[in-house]
C-alpha positions in Angstrom: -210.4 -7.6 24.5 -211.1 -4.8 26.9 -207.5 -3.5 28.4 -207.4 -2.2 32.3 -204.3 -1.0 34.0 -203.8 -3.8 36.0 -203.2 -5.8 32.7 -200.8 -3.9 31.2 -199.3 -6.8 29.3 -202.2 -7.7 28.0 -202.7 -4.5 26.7 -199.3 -4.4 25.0 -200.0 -7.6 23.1 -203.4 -6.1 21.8 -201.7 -3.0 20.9 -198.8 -4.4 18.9 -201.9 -7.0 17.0 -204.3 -3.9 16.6 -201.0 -2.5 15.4 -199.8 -5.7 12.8 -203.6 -5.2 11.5 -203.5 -1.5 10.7 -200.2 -2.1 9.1 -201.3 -5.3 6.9 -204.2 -3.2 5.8 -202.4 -0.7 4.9 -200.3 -2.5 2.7 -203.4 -4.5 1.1 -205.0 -0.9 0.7 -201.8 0.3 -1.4 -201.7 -3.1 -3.3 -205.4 -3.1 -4.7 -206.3 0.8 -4.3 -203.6 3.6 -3.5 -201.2 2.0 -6.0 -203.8 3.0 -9.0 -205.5 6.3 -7.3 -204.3 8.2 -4.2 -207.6 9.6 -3.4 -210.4 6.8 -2.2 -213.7 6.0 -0.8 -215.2 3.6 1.5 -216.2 1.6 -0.8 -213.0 1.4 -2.9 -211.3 0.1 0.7 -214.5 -2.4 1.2 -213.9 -3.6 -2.6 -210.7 -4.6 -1.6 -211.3 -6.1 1.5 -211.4 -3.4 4.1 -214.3 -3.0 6.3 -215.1 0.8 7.0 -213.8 0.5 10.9 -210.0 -0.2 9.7 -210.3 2.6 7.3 -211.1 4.8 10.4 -208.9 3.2 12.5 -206.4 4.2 9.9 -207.3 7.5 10.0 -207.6 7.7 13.8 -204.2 6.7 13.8 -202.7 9.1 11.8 -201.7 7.0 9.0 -204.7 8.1 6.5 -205.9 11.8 6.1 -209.3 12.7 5.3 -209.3 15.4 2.6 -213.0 15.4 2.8 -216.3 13.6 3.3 -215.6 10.2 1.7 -212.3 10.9 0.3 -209.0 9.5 2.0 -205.4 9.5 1.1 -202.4 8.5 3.2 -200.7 10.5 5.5 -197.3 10.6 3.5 -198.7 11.7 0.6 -200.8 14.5 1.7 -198.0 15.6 3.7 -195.2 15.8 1.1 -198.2 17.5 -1.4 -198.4 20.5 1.5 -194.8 21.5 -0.1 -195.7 21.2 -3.6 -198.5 23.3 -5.1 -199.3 21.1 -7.6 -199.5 17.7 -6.2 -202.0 19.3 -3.4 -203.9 20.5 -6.3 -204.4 17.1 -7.7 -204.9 15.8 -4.1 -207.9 18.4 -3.6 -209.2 17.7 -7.2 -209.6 13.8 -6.7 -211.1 14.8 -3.4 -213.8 17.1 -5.0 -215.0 14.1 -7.7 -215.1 11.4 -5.1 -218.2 13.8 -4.2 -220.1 13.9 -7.6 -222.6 11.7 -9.3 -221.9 12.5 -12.7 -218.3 12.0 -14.4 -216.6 15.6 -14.4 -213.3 16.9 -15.5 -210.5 19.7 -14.1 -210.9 23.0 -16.7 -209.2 26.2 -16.7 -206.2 26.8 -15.3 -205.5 23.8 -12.9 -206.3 21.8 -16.3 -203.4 23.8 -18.2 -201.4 23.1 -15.5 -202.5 19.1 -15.7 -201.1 19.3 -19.4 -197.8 20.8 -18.4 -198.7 24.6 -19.3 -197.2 27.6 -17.7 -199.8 29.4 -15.3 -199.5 33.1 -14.6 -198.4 34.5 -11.2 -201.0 35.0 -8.6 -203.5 32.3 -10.4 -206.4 31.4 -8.0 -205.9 28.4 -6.1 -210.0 27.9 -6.9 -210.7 24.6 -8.7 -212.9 24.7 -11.5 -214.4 21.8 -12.5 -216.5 21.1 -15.6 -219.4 18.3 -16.4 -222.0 17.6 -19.7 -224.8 19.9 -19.8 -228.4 18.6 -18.6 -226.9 16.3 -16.1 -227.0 17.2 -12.0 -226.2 20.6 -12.1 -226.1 21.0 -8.2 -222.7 21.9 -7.0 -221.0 20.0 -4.4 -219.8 23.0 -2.7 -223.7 23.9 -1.7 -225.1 20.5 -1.5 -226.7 19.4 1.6 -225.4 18.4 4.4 -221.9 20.6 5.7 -219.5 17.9 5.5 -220.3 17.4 1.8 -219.3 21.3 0.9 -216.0 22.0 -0.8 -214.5 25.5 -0.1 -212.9 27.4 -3.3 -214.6 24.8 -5.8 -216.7 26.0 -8.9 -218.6 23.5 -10.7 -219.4 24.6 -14.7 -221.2 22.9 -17.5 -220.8 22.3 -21.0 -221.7 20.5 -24.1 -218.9 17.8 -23.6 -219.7 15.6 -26.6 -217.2 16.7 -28.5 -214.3 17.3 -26.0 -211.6 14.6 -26.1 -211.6 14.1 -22.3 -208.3 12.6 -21.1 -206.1 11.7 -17.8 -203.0 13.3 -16.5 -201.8 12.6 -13.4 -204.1 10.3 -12.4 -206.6 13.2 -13.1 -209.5 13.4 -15.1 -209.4 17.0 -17.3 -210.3 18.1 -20.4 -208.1 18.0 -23.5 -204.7 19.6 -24.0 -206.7 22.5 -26.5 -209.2 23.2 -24.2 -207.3 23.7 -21.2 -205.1 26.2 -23.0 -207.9 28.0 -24.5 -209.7 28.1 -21.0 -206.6 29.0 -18.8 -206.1 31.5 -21.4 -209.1 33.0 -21.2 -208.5 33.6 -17.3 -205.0 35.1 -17.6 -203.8 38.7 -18.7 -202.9 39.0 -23.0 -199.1 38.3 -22.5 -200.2 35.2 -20.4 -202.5 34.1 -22.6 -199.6 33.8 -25.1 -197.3 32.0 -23.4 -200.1 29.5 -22.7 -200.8 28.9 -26.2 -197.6 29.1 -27.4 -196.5 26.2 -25.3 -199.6 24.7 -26.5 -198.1 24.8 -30.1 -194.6 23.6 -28.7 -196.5 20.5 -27.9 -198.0 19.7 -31.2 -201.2 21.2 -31.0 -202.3 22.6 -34.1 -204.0 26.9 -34.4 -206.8 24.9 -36.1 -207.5 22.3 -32.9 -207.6 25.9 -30.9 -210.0 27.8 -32.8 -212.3 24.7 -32.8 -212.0 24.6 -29.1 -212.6 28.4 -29.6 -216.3 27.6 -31.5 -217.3 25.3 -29.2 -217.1 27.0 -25.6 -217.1 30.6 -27.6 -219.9 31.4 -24.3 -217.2 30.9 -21.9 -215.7 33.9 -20.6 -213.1 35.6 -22.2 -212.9 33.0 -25.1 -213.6 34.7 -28.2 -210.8 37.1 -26.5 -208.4 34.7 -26.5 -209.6 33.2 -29.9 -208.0 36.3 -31.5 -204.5 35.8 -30.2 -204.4 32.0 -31.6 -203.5 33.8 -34.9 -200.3 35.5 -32.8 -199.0 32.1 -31.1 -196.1 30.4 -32.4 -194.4 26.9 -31.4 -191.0 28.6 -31.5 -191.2 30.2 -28.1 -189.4 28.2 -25.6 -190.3 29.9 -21.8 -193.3 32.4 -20.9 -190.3 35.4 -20.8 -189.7 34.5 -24.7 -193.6 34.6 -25.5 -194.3 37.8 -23.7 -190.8 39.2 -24.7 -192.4 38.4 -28.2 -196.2 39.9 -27.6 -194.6 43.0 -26.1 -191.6 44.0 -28.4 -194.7 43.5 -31.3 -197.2 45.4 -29.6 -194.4 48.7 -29.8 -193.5 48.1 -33.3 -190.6 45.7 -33.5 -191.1 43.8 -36.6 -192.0 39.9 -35.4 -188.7 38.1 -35.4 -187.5 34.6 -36.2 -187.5 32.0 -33.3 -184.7 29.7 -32.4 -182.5 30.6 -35.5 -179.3 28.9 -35.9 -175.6 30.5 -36.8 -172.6 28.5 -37.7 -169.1 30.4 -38.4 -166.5 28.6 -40.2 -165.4 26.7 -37.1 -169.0 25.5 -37.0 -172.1 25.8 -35.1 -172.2 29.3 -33.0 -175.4 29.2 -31.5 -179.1 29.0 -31.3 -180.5 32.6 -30.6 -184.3 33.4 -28.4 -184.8 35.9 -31.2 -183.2 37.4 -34.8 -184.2 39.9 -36.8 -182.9 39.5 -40.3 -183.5 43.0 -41.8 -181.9 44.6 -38.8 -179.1 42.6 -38.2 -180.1 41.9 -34.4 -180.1 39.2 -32.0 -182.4 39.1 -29.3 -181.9 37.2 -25.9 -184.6 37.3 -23.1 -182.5 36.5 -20.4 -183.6 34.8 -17.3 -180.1 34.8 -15.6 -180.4 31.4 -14.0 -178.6 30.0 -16.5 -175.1 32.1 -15.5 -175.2 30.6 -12.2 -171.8 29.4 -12.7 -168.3 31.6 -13.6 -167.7 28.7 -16.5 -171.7 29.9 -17.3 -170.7 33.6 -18.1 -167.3 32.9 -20.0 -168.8 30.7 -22.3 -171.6 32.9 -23.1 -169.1 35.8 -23.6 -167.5 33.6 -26.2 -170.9 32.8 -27.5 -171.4 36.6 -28.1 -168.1 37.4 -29.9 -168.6 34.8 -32.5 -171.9 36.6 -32.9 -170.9 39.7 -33.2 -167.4 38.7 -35.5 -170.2 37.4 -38.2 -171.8 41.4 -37.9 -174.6 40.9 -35.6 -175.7 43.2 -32.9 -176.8 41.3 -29.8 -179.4 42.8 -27.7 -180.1 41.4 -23.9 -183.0 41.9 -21.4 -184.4 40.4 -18.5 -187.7 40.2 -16.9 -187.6 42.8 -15.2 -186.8 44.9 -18.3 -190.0 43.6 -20.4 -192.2 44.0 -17.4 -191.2 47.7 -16.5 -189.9 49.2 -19.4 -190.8 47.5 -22.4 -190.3 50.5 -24.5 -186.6 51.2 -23.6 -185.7 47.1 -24.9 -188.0 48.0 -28.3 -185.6 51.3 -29.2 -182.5 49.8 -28.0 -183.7 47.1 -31.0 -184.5 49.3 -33.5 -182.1 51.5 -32.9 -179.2 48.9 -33.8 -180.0 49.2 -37.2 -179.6 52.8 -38.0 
């Protein structure tokens, strides 16, 4: 029906039917499509029953967003991902393999991240994504036609036929090993720790690391990172404890004991970041959120005394402390023994 001026009502009912359409569609779209994968194609929409012309419609309406050439999401979503790092990295992930032939995976650090890893400060927001060697190596951020480019995307490959490939998120990325042991690989030593130490914290054995190690030993910085799997430990609960750790070591405070428990004869006292037996010291990386409160600061102030009645020297420092003057935290360690 072709709408004039004149026939305003007319228009109005066509509007609120084009309207009623869009927003059944919609709904069918979430039902048989969104509802398993936020990131579609045409022919997802067609496989459920939606002709190409709704899904523009859609689009033209400002109820689907088009991350790219042939990959849609709603509106909502991609909105509420612009305030959340993470989520638009998954968005722009599921956008970049709607393009490819050939089944690929998230690596590196966005992979880490995928598994629940800690990333280091200033990581690239570049997505790197990896495939099985021999298959279409062209990357989809040079291939043809502009529309089909994706900006900040690297495309690697790799003898996959040994990698247990997985899903997170909805995601497709490599295994839990490999992502540490390739996020690793990109970040600074003391990041590289905390990444494989949480790797530990979530079961993964050194062994399962080292293989990943053998396998991709041509990727950059790998056999680097291979030799601080022998230094991780599943003990280490944030990324201040594992650098805390890596640093303190590195100017020669003897490796402590991780989580260790004290009791006092009225019971359990606490569990410490650190303890060094031989010197008598507790160690607590401090990241000062948790004293947010008044009631926060008394009842570590209790914690301490009960620490110190049983003869133990408590020794405190924050980030900012580990990252600047490292040294300064080591002797004020040490020197609690002499």
């Amino acid at each position: 029906m072709l709408c004039f001026p004149s026939d305003e009502s007319g228009c109005m009912g066509y509007a609120h039917r084009r309207h009623d359409e869009l927003s059944e569609a919609l709904e069918l779209l979430r039902a048989d499509v969104t509802d398993q994968r936020p990131v579609f194609r045409i022919r997802d929409a067609e496989g459920a029953g939606i002709p190409k012309s709704i899904i523009q419609a859609l689009v033209r309406d400002d109820r689907l967003h088009r991350i790219r050439h042939g990959a849609y999401v709603e509106r909502g979503v991609w909105v509420a991902a612009v305030k959340d790092p993470p989520a638009m990295r998954r968005l722009l992930a599921l956008g970049a393999l709607t393009g490819l032939r050939e089944p690929a995976f998230v690596y590196g650090a966005h992979a880490a991240e995928l598994h629940g890893l800690p990333l280091a400060p200033g990581t690239p927001d570049r997505l790197e994504l990896v495939r099985q060697a021999n298959q279409d190596r062209r990357p989809a951020s040079t291939r043809g036609k502009d529309r089909n480019r994706i900006d900040g995307l690297r495309i690697l490959t790799r003898d996959l036929r040994s990698e247990q490939v997985t899903f997170r998120h909805g995601v497709p990325v490599i295994s839990l090993p490999s992502a540490a042991i390739t996020a690793a690989a990109q970040f600074s030593s003391e990041y590289a720790i905390s990444v494989l130490d949480a790797a530990l914290r979530q079961g993964i054995e050194p062994g399962e690391l080292h293989s990943v190690v053998g396998r991709w030993a041509a990727g950059r910085g790998v056999i680097q990172v291979g030799r601080l799997v022998e230094f991780a430990r599943s003990g280490a609960e944030s990324p201040l404890e594992s650098i805390s750790r890596f640093r303190l070591m590195g100017r020669g405070v003897p490796e402590p004991e991780l989580q260790h428990e004290f009791f006092d004869d009225r019971g359990f006292v606490a569990r410490v970041d650190f303890w060094w037996p031989k010197l008598k010291v507790v160690g607590e990386a401090d990241g000062m959120a948790k004293y947010a409160e008044i009631a926060d600061v008394r009842a570590e102030k209790l914690r301490q005394d009960r620490l110190s009645a049983l003869g133990l020297t408590v020794v405190r420092w924050t980030w900012q402390e580990i990252w600047e003057r490292p040294g300064d935290v080591a002797r004020r360690i040490l020197a609690s023994h002499r």
